[in-house]
C-alpha positions as CSV (number, residue, x, y, z in Angstrom):
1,X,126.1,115.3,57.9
2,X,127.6,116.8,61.0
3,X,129.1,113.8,63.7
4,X,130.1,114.8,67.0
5,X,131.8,112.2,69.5
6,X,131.8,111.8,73.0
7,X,132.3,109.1,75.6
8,X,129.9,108.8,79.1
9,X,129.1,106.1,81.7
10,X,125.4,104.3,81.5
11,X,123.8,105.3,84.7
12,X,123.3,102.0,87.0
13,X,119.0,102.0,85.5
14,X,120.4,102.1,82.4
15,X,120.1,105.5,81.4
16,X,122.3,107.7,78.7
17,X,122.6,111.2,79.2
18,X,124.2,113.7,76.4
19,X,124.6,117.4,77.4
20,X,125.9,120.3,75.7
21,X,125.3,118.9,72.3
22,X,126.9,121.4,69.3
23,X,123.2,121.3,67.7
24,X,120.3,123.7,67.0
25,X,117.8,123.2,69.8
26,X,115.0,121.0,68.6
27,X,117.3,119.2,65.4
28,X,116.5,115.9,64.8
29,X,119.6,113.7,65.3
30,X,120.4,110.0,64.6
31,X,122.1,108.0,67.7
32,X,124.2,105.4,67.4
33,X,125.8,103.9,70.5
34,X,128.9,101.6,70.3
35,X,130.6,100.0,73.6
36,X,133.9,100.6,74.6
37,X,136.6,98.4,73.4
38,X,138.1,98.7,77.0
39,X,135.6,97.9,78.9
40,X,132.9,95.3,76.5
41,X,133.1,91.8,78.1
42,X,132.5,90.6,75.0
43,X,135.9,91.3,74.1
44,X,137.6,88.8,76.1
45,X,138.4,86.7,73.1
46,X,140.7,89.3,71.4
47,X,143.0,88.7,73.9
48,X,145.2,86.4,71.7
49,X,145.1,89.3,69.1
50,X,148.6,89.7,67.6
51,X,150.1,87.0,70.2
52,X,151.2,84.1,67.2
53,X,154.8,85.2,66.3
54,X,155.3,81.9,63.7
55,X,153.1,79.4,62.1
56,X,154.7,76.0,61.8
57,X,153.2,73.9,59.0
58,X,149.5,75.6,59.5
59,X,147.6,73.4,57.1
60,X,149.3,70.2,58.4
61,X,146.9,67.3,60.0
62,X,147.5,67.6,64.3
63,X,149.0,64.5,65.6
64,X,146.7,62.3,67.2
65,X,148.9,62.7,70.6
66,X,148.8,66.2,70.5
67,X,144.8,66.3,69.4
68,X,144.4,64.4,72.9
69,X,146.7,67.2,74.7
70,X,144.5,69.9,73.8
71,X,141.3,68.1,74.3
72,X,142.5,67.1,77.8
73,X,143.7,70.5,78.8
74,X,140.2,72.0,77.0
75,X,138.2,70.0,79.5
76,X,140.4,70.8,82.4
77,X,139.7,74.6,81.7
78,X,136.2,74.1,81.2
79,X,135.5,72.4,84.4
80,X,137.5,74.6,86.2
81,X,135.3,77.8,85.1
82,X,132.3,76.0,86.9
């Protein structure tokens, strides 16, 4: 199977346009589109990825004064977004 890549914009009514495709004209091709990494909103929660330098004592309970930490800064953030 021959692949072929390319990167364009969606149009603002949502429309994908391919030209100059290195087919026969009138082949029947399979399209898979994938979003880029750059710019897919959904990748907002990567952006931790590679940031822990050290785990200290991963499996260990969390103190209960630190639990409450978290939990208060948690809500803090959350209430803040609205």
């Amino acid at each position: 199977m021959l692949a072929y890549r390319t990167t364009t914009t969606i149009s603002e009514v949502g429309v994908l346009q391919l030209e100059k495709l290195p087919f026969p004209v009138g082949s029947i091709v399979e399209i898979i589109v994938l979003a880029n990494e750059a710019t897919d909103s959904s990748q907002e929660h990567r952006l931790l990825r590679d940031s822990i330098v050290k785990y200290e004592s991963p499996t260990e309970p969390v103190d209960q004064d630190d639990w409450t930490v978290m939990t208060v800064q948690e809500s803090h953030s959350k209430s803040n977004r609205s």
